[in-house]
C-alpha positions, 0 to 999 in steps of 0.5 A, a space after each residue: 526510473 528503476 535505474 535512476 532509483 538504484 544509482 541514487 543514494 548518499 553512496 555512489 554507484 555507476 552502470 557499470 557497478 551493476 553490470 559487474 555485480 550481475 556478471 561477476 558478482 564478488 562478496 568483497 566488492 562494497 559496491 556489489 553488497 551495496 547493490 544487492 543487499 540494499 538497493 535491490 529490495 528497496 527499488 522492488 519494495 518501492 515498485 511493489 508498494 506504488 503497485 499494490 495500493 494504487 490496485 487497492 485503491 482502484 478496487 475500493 473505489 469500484 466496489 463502493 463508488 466512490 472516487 474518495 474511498 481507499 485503503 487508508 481513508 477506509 480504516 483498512 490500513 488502520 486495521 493492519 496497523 493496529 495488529 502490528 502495534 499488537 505485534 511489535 508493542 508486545 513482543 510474542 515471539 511469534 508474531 514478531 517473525 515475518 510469517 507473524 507479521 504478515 499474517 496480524 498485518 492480513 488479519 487486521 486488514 480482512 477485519 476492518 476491511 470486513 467491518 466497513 463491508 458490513 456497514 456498506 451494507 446499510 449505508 448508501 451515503 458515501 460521505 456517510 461511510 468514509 466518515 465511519 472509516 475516519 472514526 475507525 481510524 481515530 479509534 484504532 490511532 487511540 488504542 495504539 497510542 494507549 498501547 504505546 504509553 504501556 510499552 517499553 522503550 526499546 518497543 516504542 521505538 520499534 514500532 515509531 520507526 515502523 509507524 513512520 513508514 519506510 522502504 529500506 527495512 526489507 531485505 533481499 530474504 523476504 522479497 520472495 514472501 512479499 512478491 508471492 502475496 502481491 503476485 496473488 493480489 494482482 492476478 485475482 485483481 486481473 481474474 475480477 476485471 470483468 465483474 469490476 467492468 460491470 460494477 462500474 454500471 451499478 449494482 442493479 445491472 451487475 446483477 442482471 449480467 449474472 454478477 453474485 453481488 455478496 461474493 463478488 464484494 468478499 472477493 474485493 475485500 479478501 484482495 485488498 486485504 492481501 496487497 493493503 496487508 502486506 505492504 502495511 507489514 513491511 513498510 509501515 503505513 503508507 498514506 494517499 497512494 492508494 487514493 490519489 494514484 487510481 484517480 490520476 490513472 482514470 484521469 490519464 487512461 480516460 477508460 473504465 475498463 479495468 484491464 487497462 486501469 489494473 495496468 495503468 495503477 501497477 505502472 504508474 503506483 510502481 513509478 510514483 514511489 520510485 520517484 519519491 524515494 529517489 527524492 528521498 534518497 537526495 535529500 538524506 544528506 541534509 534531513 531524514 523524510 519519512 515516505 508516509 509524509 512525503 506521500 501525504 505531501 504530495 496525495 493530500 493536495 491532489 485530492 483536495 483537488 480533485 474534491 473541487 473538481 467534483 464541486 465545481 
């Protein structure tokens, strides 16, 4: 999929422009520029993306116990999107850096991700707190959308290309930033496996095992709030993977055990965005398709379906 990924595109490249260009790469040739300016950061962005929501997702839906719950659905990346707004609708110099970004992203995420904790606490319904994290997230859309009617219009547009969700803005510079930030989430996802194992029995018996409840759920949030920020920072937000794809992984891998379910979500999460922005990138000739909406296209569908599973 990464191959079919990187030779697709309105302009084209064959195999044998990548062995060269890994060979004997030369600043001149427009298919070796093409090849490591810009399809190498949107292919790694795609796989890291797929990845990193779909472990968010898996980590949500354990921590709460609730196969509906997610990044998005949650109000977390709401959050990482409102800080952004902040950022990009206000110019301060600083925040518009990649540090700035990243860290507002971050921010946001671990504060609404926070909040959520907080009212998780009190509620056991899990209705009841998926319809407090679609409230959060009809609040925060309110004040981004007051934020937008106030800012300039060279702001707005900024900040409405970046709402629409995209791949393409990473460049080859600010991989190393994003892949250490994913890097870190997955290994504390991996080192929490065992805890999420024995959340999956319930609290109660979690806690017989010797799992400390409120660290264990700071951790999860800390987590989530690294791969759901990051991502949200550089490619806008993006809706339904982190909530279809964990369900599709259980579907698919028929186990609990979550070493084999962080696998399956890095795996099938990378591929699943690889698959739809190649589709993209076919369809570019003829009409712009913003990855935020193809990915509702494809997620909404499919969690209604499983909602019905679920009833039926």
């Amino acid at each position: 999929m990464m191959i079919v990924h990187v030779l697709s595109g309105q302009i084209s490249l064959n195999f044998s422009d990548i062995v060269s260009a890994f060979n004997t790469y030369d600043a001149t040739n427009t298919n070796h520029i093409i090849f490591f300016e810009f399809r190498i950061p949107r292919m790694t962005m795609s796989i890291l993306s797929g990845s990193a929501l779909a472990v968010s997702g898996m980590l949500m839906q354990t921590l709460f116990n609730n196969p509906l719950a997610g990044p998005y659905v949650l109000g977390i990346n709401s959050g990482a999107s409102l800080i952004v707004a902040l950022t990009l609708l206000t110019g301060i110099p600083f925040f518009t850096s990649d540090f700035g970004l990243i860290s507002g992203a971050l921010f946001g995420a671990l504060l609404f991700g926070s909040i959520i904790l907080f009212f998780s606490f009190y509620i056991r319904s899990h209705i009841s707190l998926l319809l407090i994290g679609l409230m959060i997230s009809s609040f925060v859309g309110a004040i981004i959308t007051t934020l937008e009617s106030m800012s300039a219009a060279e702001q707005l547009k900024s900040f409405t290309f970046w709402s629409f969700g995209s791949l393409q803005q990473t460049t080859l510079n600010q991989l190393p930033l994003i892949i250490t930030g994913c890097f870190i989430g997955f290994l504390g996802s991996l080192l929490l496996s065992k805890p999420l194992n024995a959340m999956v029995l319930g609290e109660t018996s979690a806690k017989s095992l010797g799992i400390h409840i409120r660290s264990f759920r700071i951790w999860i949030i800390a987590i989530t709030a690294l791969l759901t920020g990051t991502i949200t920072a550089f490619c806008g937000p993006i809706a339904f993977v982190g909530l279809a794809i964990p369900n599709l992984t259980r579907m698919i891998f028929q186990t609990q055990n979550h070493q084999y379910l962080l696998l399956g979500n890095l795996l099938i999460g990378g591929i699943f965005m690889l698959t739809c922005d190649t589709i993209i990138q076919l369809v570019e000739p003829y009409f712009v398709l913003p990855i935020n909406a193809f990915t509702s296209l494809i997620g909404a569908p499919f969690v209604v379906y499983i909602v019905l599973k679920k009833l039926i």
